[in-house]
N, C-alpha and C positions, 0 to 999 in steps of 0.2 A: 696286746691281748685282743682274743679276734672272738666277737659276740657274736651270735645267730641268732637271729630272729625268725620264729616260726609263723605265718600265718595260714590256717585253712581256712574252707570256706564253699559253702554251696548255693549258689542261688539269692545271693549279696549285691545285687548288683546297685543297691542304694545307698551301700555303706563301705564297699571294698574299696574305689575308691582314695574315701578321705583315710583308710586305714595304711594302704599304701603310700600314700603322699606323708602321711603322720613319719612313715617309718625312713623314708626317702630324706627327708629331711633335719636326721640326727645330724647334730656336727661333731659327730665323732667318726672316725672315717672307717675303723676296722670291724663292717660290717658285715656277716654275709646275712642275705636278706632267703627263705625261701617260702614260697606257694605253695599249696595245696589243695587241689580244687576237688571236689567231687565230682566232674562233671557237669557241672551248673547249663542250665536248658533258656536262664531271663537274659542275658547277656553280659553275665557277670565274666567268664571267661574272655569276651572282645575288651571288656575293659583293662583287663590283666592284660593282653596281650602289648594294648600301646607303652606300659611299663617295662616289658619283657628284657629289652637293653640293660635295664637297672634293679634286673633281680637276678640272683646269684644262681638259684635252682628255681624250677617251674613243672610243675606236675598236674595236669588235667584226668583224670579217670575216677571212674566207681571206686567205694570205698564200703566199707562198714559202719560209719556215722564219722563224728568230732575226734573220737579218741584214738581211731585209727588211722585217721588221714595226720592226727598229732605224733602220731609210733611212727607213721612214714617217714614226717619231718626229724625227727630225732633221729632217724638210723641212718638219716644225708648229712646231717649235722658235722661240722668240723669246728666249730668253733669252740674256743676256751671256757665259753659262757656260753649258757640256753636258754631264751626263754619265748614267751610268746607272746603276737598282737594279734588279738578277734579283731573278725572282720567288720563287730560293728564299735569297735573299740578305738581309740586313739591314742598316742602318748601326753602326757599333759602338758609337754613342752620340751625345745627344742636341743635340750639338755639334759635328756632322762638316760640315755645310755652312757653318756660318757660320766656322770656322778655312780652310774651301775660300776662301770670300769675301773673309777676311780679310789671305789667301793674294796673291790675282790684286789686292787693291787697294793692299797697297804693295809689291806687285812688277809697275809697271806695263809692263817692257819683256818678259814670259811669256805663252806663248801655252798653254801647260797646267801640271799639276800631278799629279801621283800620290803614293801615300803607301805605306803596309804593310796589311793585312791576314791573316785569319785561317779557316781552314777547320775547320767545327766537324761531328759526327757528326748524321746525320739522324735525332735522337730528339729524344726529352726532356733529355735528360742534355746535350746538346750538350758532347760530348768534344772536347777540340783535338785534334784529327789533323795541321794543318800549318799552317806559320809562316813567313809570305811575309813578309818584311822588304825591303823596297824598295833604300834605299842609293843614292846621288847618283848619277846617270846618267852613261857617259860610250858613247863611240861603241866603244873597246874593250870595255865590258863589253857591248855590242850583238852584238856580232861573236865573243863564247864563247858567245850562247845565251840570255841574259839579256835579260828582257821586264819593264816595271811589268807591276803586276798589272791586269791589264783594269777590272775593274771599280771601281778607284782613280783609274783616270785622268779629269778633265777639262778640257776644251778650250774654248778663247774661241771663239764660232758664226761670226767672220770667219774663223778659219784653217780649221774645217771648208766652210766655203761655199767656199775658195781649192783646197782640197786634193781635195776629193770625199767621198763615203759609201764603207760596205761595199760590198767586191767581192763579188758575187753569185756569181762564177765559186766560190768557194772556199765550201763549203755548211757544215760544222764548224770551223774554224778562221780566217776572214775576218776576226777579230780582234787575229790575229799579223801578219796582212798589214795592215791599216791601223795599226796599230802601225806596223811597219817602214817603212811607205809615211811615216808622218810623221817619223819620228824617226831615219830612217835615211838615205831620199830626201831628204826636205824639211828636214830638222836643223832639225826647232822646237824653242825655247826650253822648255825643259821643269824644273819648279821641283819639290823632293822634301819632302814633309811628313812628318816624323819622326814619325806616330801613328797609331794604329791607323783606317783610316776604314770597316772593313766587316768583318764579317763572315759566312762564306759555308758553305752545307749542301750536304756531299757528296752526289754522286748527281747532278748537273744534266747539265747537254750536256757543262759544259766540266771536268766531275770524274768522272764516270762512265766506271768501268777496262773498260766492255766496250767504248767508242767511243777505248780507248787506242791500240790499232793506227792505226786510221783517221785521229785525230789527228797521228800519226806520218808516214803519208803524204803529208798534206795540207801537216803544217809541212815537208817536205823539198820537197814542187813552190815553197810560196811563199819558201823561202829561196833555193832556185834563182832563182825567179823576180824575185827582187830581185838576182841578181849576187853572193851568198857562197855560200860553201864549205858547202854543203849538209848534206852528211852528217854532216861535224865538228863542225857549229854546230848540230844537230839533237840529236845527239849526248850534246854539250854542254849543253844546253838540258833534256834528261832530264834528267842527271846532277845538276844544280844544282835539279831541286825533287824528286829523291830524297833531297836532302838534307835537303829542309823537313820532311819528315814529320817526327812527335813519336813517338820510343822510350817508352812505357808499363812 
């Protein structure tokens, strides 16, 4: 079974990196690894380059933000499995693709998989700040507010070909709506891996408290936009990863 891992990325150059050595160093070997850069201007592109040998696809140019440079990687994609590693994100260990694999091959009637993960401080120190524990999927806990974690998630490349890519419409959050678009609309088959599969550095698009408002807005049009209770499930949805933080 041949996994793809997607990474994009613009202007990374402090975190790409350790995201590529993270991915470089699966021992699972049926890997295709691909880039996607925006154009990046800090020297995050020289640093992709010394990788270049040991990544499958590599694409440098302008884009439209995360979500399209993410619909690039998916329409190069060949692999059996999809999913993705942010640039400022890691795997938790050396072991995370191949229990992915080992996942989808004897559960052959699933069409994805997601696990737990962990949000660490953007230093040295990497402090645990928040503790996203996943928990068996059901369509009630869809409907308080409760999402896997994005970046845990993978999907077999026929049910993304069946379903579609990111909505463009939606510019910071396009990944609660393909979330819901699958899991909500489409009620795919969705299998929960009890371990940690990533690790993630506050500060990105999708952790950064100045773009929290904006987040907020974006997730109430797309709950709307799927048909639930907007505001209560929005709501809700705070509530439940004010709870993940870690008390120091």
């Amino acid at each position: 079974m041949r996994v793809t891992i997607i990474t994009v990325c613009y202007n990374r150059k402090n975190t790409i990196e350790k995201a590529i050595q993270s991915v470089l160093a699966q021992n699972y070997n049926d890997v295709e690894y691909i880039i996607i850069d925006g154009n990046s201007t800090d020297g995050t592109k020289e640093i992709i380059d010394t990788y270049k040998d040991q990544v499958s696809k590599y694409i440098s140019e302008p884009d439209k933000g995360m979500y399209d440079a993410i619909n690039k990687g998916l329409k190069l994609a060949t692999g059996d499995v999809i999913g993705l590693m942010h640039s400022d994100d890691e795997f938790y260990d050396k072991d995370v693709i191949a229990r992915i694999a080992s996942r989808f091959e004897n559960e052959k009637h699933i069409d994805g998989i997601y696990g737990d993960g962990v949000y660490v401080s953007n230093d040295q120190k990497e402090r645990l700040i928040r503790n996203r524990i996943g928990g068996v999927f059901s369509i009630k806990r869809l409907k308080k507010g409760w999402l896997p974690l994005h970046p845990t998630v993978y999907l077999k490349k026929d049910i993304i070909d069946k379903h579609g890519l990111y909505n463009l419409d939606f510019k910071i959050a396009s990944d609660t709506e393909f979330l819901l678009r699958y899991l909500y609309k489409y009620e795919i088959k969705m299998s929960y891996i009890d371990s940690y599969l990533v690790k993630m550095r506050m500060g990105g698009m999708s952790t950064s408290f100045k773009r929290a408002f904006e987040v907020l807005q974006e997730d109430y049009k797309i709950y709307k936009f799927h048909g639930l209770a907007a505001t209560g499930t929005v709501f809700l949805k705070k509530t439940l990863a004010l709870k993940q933080y870690i008390v120091h």
